[in-house]
Jmol script that loads the backbone (N, CA, C; Angstrom):
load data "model"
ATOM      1  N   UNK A   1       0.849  -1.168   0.000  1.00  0.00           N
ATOM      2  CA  UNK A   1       0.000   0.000   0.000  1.00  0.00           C
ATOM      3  C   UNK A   1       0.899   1.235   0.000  1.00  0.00           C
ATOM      4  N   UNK A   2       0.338   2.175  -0.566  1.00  0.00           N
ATOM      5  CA  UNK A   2       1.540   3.810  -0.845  1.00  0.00           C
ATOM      6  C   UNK A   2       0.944   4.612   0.717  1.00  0.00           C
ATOM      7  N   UNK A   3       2.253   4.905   1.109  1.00  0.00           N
ATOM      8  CA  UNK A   3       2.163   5.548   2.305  1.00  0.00           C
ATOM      9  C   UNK A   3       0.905   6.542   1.980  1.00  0.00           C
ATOM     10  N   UNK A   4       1.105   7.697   1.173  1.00  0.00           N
ATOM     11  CA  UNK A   4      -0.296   8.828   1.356  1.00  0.00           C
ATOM     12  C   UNK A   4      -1.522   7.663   1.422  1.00  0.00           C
ATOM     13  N   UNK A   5      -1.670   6.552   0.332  1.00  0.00           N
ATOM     14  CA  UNK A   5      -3.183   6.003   0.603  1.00  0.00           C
ATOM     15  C   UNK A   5      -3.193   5.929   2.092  1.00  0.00           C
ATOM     16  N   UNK A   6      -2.087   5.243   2.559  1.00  0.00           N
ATOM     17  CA  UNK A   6      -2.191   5.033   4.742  1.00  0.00           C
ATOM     18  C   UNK A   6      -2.636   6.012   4.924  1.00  0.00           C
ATOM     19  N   UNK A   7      -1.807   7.189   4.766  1.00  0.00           N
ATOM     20  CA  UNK A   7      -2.393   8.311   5.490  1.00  0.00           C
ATOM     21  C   UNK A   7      -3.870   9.134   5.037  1.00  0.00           C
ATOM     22  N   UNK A   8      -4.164   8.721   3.953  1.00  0.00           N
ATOM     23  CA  UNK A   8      -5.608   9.343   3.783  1.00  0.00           C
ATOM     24  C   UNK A   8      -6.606   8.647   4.541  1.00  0.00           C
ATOM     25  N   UNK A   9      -6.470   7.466   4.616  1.00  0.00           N
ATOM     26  CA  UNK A   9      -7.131   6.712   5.296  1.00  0.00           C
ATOM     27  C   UNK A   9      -7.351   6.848   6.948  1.00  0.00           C
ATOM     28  N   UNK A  10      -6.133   6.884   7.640  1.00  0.00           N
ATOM     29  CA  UNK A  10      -6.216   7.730   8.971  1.00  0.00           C
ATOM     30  C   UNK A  10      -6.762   9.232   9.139  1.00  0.00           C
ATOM     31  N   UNK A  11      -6.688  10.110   8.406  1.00  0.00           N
ATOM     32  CA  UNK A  11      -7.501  11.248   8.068  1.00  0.00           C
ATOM     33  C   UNK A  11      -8.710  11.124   8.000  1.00  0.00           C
ATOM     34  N   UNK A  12      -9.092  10.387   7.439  1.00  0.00           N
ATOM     35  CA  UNK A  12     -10.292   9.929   7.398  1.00  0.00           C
ATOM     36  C   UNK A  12     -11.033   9.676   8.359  1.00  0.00           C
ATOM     37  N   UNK A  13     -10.378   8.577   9.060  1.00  0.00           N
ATOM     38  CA  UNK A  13     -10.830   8.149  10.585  1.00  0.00           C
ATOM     39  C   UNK A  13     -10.325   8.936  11.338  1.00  0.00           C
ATOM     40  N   UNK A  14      -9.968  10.768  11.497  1.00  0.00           N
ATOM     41  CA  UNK A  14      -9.906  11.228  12.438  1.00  0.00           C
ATOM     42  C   UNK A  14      -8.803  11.344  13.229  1.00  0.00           C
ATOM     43  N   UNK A  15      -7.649  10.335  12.560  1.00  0.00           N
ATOM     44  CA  UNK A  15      -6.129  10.794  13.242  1.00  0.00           C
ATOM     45  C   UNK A  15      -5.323  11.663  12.780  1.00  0.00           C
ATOM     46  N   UNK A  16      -4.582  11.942  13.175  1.00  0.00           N
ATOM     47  CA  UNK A  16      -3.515  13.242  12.765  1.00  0.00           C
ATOM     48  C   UNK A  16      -1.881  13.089  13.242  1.00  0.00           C
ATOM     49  N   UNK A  17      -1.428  13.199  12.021  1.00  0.00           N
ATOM     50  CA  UNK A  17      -0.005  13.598  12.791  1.00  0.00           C
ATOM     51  C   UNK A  17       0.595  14.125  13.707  1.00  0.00           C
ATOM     52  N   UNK A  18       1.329  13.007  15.063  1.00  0.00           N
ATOM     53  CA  UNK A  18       1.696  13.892  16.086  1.00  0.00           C
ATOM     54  C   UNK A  18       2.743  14.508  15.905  1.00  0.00           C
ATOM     55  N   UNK A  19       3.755  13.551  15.195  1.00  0.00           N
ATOM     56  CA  UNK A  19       5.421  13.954  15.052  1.00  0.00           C
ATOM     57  C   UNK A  19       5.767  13.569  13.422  1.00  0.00           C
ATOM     58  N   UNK A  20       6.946  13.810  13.258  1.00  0.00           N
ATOM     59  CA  UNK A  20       7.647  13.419  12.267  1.00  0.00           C
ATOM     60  C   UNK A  20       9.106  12.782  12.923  1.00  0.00           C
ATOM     61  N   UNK A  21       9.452  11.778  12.488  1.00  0.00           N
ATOM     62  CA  UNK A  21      10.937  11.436  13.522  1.00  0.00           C
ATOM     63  C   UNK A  21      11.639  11.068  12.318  1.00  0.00           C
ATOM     64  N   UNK A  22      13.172  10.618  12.563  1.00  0.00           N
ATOM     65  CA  UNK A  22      13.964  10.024  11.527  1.00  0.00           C
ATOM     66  C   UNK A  22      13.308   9.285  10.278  1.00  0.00           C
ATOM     67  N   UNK A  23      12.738   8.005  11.355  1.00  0.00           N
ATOM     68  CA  UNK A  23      12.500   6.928  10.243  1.00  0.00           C
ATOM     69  C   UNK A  23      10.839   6.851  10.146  1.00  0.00           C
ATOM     70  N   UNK A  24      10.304   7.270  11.463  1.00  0.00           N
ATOM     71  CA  UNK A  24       9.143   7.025  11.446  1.00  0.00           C
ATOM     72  C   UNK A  24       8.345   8.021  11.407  1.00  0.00           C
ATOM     73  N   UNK A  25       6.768   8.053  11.694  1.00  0.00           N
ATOM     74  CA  UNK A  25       6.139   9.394  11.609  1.00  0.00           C
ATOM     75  C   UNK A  25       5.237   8.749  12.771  1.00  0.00           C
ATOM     76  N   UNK A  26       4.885   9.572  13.507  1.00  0.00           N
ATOM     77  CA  UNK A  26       3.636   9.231  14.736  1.00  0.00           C
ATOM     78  C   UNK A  26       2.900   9.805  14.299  1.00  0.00           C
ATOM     79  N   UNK A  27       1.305   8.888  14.728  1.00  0.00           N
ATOM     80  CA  UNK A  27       0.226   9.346  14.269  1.00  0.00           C
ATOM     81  C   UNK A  27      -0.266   8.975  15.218  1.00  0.00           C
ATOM     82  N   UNK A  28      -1.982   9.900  15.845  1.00  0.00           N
ATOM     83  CA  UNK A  28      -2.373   9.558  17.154  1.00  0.00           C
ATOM     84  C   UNK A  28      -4.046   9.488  16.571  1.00  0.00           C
ATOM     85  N   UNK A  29      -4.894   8.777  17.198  1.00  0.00           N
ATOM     86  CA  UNK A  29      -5.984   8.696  17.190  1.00  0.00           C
ATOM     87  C   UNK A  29      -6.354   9.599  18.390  1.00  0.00           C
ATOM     88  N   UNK A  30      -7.110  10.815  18.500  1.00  0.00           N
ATOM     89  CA  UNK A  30      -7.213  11.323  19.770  1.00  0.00           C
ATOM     90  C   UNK A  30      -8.904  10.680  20.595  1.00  0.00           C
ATOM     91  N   UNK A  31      -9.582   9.796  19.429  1.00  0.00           N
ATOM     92  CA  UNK A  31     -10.976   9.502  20.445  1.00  0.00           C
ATOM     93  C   UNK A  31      -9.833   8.622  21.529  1.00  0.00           C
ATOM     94  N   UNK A  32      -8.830   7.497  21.023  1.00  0.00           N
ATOM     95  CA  UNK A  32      -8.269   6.500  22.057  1.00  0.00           C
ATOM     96  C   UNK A  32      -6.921   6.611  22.468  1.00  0.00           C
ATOM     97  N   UNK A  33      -6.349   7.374  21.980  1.00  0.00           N
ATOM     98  CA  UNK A  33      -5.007   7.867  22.143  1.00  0.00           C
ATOM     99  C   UNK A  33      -4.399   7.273  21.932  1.00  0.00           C
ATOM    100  N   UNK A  34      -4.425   6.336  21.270  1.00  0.00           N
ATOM    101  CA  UNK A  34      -3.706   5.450  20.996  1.00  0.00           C
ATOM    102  C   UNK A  34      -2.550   6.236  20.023  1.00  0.00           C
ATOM    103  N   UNK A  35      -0.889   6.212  20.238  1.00  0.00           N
ATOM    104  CA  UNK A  35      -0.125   5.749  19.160  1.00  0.00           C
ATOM    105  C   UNK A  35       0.738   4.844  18.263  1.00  0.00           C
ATOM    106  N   UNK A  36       0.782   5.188  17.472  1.00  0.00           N
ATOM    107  CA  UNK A  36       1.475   4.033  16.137  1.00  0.00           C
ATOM    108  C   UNK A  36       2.292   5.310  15.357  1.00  0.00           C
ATOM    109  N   UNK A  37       3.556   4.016  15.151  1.00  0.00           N
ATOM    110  CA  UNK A  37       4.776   4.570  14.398  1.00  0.00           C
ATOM    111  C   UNK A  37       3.974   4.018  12.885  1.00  0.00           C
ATOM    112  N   UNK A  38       4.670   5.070  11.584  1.00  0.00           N
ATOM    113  CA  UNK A  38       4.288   4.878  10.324  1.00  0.00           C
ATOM    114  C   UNK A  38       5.890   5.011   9.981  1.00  0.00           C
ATOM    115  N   UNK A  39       5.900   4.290   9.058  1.00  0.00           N
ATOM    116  CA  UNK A  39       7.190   4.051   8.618  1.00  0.00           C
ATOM    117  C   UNK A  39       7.428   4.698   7.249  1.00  0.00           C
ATOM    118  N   UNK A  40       8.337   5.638   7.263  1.00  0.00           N
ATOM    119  CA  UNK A  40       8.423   6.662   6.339  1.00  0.00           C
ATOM    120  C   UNK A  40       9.035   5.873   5.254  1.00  0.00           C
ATOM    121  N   UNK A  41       8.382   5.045   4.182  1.00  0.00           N
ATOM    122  CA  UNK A  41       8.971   4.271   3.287  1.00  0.00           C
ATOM    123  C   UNK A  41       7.911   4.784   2.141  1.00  0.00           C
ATOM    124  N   UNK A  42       8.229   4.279   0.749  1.00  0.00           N
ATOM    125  CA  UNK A  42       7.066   5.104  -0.237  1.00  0.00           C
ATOM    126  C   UNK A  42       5.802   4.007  -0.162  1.00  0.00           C
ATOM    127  N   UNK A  43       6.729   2.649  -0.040  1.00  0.00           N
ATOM    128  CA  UNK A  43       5.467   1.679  -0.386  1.00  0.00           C
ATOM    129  C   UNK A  43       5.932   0.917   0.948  1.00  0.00           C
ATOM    130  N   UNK A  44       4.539   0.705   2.053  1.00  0.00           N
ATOM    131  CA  UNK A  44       4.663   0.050   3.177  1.00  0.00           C
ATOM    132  C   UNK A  44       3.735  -1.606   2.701  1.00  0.00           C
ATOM    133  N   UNK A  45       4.558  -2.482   3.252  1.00  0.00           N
ATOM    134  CA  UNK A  45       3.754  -4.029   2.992  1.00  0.00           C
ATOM    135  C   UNK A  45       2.606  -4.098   3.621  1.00  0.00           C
ATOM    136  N   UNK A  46       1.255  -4.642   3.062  1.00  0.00           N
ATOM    137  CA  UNK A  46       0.273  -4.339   3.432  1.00  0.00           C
ATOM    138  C   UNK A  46       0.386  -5.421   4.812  1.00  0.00           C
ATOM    139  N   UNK A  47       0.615  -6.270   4.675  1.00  0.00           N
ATOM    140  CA  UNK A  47       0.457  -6.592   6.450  1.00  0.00           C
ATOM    141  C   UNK A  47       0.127  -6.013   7.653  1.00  0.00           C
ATOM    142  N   UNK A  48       1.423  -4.746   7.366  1.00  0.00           N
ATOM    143  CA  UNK A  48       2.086  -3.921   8.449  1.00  0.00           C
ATOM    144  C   UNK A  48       0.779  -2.797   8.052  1.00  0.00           C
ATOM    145  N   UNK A  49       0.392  -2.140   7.383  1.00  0.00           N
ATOM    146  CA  UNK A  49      -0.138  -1.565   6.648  1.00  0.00           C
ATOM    147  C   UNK A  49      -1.751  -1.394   8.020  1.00  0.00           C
ATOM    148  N   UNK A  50      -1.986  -2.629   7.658  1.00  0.00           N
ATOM    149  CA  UNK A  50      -3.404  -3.367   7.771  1.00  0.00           C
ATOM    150  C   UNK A  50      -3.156  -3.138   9.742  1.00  0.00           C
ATOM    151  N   UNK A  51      -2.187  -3.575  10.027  1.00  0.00           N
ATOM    152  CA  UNK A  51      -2.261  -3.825  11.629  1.00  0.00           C
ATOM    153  C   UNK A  51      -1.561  -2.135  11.903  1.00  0.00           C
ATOM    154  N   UNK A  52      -1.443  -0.774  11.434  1.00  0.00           N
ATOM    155  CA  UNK A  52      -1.486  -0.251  12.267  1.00  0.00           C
ATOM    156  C   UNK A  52      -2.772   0.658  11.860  1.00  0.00           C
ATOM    157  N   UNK A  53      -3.797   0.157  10.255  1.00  0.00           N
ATOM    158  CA  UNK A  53      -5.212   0.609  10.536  1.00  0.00           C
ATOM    159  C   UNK A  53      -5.572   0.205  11.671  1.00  0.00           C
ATOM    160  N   UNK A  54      -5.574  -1.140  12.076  1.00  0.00           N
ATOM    161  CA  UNK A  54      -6.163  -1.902  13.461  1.00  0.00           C
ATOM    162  C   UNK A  54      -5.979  -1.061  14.385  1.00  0.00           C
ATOM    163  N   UNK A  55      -4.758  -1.075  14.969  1.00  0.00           N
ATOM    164  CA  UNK A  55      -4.295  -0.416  16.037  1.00  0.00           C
ATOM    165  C   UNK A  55      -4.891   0.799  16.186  1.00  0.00           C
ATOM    166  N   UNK A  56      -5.072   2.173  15.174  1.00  0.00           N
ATOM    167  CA  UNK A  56      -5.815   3.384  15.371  1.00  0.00           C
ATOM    168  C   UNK A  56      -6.718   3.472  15.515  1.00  0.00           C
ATOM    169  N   UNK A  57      -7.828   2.061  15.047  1.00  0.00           N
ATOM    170  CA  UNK A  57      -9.068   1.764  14.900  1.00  0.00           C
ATOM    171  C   UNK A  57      -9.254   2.766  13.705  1.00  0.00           C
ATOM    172  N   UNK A  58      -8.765   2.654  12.582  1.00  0.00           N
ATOM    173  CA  UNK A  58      -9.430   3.320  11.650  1.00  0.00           C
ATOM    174  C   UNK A  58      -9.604   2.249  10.165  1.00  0.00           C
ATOM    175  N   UNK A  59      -9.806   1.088  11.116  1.00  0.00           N
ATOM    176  CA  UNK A  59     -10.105  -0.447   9.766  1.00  0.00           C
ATOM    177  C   UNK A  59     -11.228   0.315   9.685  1.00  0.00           C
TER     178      UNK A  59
END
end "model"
wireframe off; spacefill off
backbone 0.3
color backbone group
């Protein structure tokens, strides 16, 4: 999956960028606060992809 599709998709469901770091990018869901690292790559394997929609709750 292409990183922007990830990230439109969390937009979508309401998360937002907390940080930007080296390798990764934090993104926070603020209904659960939950965070998850996004991995600043162009094309992330959908596996990984799929489990940190899970994690934000924005499947």
């Amino acid at each position: 999956m292409k990183r922007s599709e990830l990230e439109r998709k969390l937009r979508i469901a309401g998360c937002y960028l907390k940080r930007e770091g080296r390798s990764h990018s934090l993104w926070i869901n603020p209904k659960s606060g939950v965070i998850e690292a996004v991995p600043r790559h162009r094309e992330i394997k959908e596996p990984l992809a799929k489990k940190i929609l899970k994690n934000l709750g924005a499947e």
